[in-house]
VEXKOLMAR-906036 format. One record per residue (C-alpha): residue number from 1; x, y, z. Coordinates in steps of 0.2 Angstrom, whole numbers, always signed. Example, Ala and Ser with C-alpha at 12.3 -4.5 7.8 and 13.67 -1.06 7.14 Angstrom:
VEXKOLMAR-906036
+---------+-------+-------+-------+
! drenlum !    c1 !    c2 !    c3 !
+---------+-------+-------+-------+
!       1 !   +62 !   -22 !   +39 !
!       2 !   +68 !    -5 !   +36 !
+---------+-------+-------+-------+
END
This chain:
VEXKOLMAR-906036
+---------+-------+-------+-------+
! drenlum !    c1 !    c2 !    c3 !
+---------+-------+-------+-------+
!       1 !  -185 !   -98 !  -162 !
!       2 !  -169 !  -103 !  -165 !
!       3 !  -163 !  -119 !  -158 !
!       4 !  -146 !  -120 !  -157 !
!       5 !  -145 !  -103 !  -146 !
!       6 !  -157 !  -108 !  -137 !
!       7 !  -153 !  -124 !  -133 !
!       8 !  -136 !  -119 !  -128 !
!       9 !  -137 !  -109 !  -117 !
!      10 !  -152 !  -119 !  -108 !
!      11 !  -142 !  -136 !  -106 !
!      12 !  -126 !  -124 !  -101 !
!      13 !  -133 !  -119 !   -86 !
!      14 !  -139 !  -133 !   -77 !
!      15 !  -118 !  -136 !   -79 !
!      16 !  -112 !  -120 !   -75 !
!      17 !  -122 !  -120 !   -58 !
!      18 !  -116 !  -137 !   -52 !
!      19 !   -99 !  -130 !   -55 !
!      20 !  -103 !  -113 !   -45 !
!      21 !  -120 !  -114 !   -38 !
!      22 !  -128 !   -98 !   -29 !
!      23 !  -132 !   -99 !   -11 !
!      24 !  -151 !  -105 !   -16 !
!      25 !  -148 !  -118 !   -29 !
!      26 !  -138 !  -131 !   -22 !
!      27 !  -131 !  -136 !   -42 !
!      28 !  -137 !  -156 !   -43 !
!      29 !  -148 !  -154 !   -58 !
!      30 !  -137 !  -161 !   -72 !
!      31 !  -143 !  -157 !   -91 !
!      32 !  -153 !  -172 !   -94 !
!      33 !  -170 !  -166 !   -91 !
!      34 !  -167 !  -150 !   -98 !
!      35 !  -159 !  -155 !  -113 !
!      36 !  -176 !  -166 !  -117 !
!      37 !  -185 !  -152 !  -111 !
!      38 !  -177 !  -138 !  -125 !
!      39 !  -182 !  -152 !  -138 !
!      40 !  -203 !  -154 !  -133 !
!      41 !  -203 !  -135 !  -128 !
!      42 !  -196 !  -133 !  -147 !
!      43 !  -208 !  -147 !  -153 !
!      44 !  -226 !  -143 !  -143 !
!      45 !  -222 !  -126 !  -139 !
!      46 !  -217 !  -114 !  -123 !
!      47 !  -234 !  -110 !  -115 !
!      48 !  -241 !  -126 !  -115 !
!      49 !  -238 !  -138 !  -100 !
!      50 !  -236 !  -153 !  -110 !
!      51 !  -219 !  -149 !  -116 !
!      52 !  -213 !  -145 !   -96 !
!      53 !  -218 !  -159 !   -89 !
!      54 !  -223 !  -175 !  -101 !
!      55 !  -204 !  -180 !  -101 !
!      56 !  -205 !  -180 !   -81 !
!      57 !  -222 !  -191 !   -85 !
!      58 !  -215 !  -203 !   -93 !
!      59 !  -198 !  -206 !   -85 !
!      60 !  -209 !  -206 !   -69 !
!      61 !  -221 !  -221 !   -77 !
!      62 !  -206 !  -230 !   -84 !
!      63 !  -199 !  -231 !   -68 !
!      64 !  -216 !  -238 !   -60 !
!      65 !  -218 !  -251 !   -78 !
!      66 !  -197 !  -258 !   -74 !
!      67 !  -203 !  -259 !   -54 !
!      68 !  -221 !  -268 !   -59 !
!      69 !  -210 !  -281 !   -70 !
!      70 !  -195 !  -286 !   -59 !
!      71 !  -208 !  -288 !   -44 !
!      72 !  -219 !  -298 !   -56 !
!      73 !  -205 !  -308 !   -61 !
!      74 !  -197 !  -313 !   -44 !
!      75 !  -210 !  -310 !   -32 !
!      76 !  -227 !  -314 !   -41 !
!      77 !  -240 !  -304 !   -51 !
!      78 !  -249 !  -298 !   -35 !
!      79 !  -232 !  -292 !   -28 !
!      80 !  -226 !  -284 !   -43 !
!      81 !  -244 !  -271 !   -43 !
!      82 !  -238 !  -268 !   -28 !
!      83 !  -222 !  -263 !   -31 !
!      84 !  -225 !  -255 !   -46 !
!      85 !  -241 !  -245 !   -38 !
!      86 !  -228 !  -242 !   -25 !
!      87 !  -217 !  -231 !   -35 !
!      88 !  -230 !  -225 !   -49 !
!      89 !  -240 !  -216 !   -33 !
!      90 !  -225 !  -213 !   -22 !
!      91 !  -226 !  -191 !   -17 !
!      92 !  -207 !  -188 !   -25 !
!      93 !  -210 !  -200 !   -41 !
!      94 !  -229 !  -193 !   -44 !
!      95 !  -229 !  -176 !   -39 !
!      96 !  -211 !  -168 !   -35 !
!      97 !  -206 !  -175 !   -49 !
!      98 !  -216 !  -163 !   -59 !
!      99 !  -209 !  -149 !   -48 !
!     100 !  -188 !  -154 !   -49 !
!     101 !  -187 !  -166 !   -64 !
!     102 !  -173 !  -175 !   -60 !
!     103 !  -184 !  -187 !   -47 !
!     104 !  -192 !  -194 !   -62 !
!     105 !  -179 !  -198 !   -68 !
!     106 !  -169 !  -203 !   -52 !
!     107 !  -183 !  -217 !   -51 !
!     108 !  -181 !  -223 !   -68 !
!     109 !  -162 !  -225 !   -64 !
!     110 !  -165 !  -234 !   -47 !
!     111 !  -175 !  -243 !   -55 !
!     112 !  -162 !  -250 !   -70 !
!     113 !  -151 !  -254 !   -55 !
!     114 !  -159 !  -265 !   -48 !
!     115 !  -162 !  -272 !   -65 !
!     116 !  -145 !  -272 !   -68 !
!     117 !  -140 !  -282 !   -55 !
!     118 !  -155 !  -295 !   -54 !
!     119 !  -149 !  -297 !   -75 !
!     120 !  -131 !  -300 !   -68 !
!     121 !  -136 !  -315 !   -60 !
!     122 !  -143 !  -323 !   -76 !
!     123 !  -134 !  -316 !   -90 !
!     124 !  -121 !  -306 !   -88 !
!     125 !  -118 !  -296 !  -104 !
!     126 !  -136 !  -290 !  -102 !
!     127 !  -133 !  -285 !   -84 !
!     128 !  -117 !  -275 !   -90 !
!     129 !  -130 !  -267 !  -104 !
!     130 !  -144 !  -262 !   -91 !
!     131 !  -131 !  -256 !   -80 !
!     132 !  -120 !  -244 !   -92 !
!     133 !  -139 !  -236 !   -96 !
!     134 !  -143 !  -236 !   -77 !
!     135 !  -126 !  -226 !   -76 !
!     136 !  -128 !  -215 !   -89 !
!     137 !  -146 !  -209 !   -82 !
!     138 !  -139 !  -208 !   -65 !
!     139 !  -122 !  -195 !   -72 !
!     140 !  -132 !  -184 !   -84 !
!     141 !  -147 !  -185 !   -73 !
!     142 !  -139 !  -179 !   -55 !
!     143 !  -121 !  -175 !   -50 !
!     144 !  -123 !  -182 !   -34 !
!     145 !  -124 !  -201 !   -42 !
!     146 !  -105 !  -197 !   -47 !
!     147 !  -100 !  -198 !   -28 !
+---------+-------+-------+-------+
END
């Protein structure tokens, strides 16, 4: 299979309907997901479910791992299982996210924001760093994080 076609056209159209979408796709998926996706799909395979959905997997855990620390580190251990448990078993981080795979990684990027800003507080080059990431899931993840 040849990647470069391929590849393409798959990461194009996620683009070309945010700038025209049909009447059934409102056009917010951005080519983040789907440009990782083109990658394991070329990697593990088309037919196995592996290379659909472990990306969504593990931006979805990521998320829940950021949450677990920041709660741990200014609330307490107890609170941070919570909050991390909170976001790892949440309905749109667990399961939608499997289903439109920009909500695993809409997590991960709430996630860095409030990173970003509790890192401002303390050291402020890190903050920047945490929130320039944050900002670059948040654009190639959803067009609605540009408004």
């Amino acid at each position: 299979r040849d990647i470069g076609v391929t590849g393409v056209q798959t990461c194009a159209l996620p683009i070309s309907r945010s700038i025209t979408p049909t009447e059934n796709d409102w056009g917010a998926h951005m080519p983040l997901s789907h440009i990782i996706r083109v990658v394991l799909v070329d990697l593990l395979g088309e037919t196995r479910p592996l290379s659909w959905r472990l990306h969504v997997a593990l931006a979805s855990c990521a998320a829940a791992l950021v949450t677990w620390r920041l709660g741990s580190q200014r609330l307490g251990p107890r609170w941070g299982v919570a909050a991390g448990l909170l976001v790892g078993l949440h309905p749109v981080v667990s399961f939608h996210a499997h289903e439109s795979t920009n909500y695993g990684f809409g997590a991960l990027m709430g996630a860095l924001l409030v990173a970003a800003v509790l890192r401002w507080e303390e050291d402020a080059p890190r903050g920047a760093l945490l929130l320039g990431a944050a900002a670059a899931v948040g654009m190639f993840n959803d067009l609605f994080f540009i408004f």
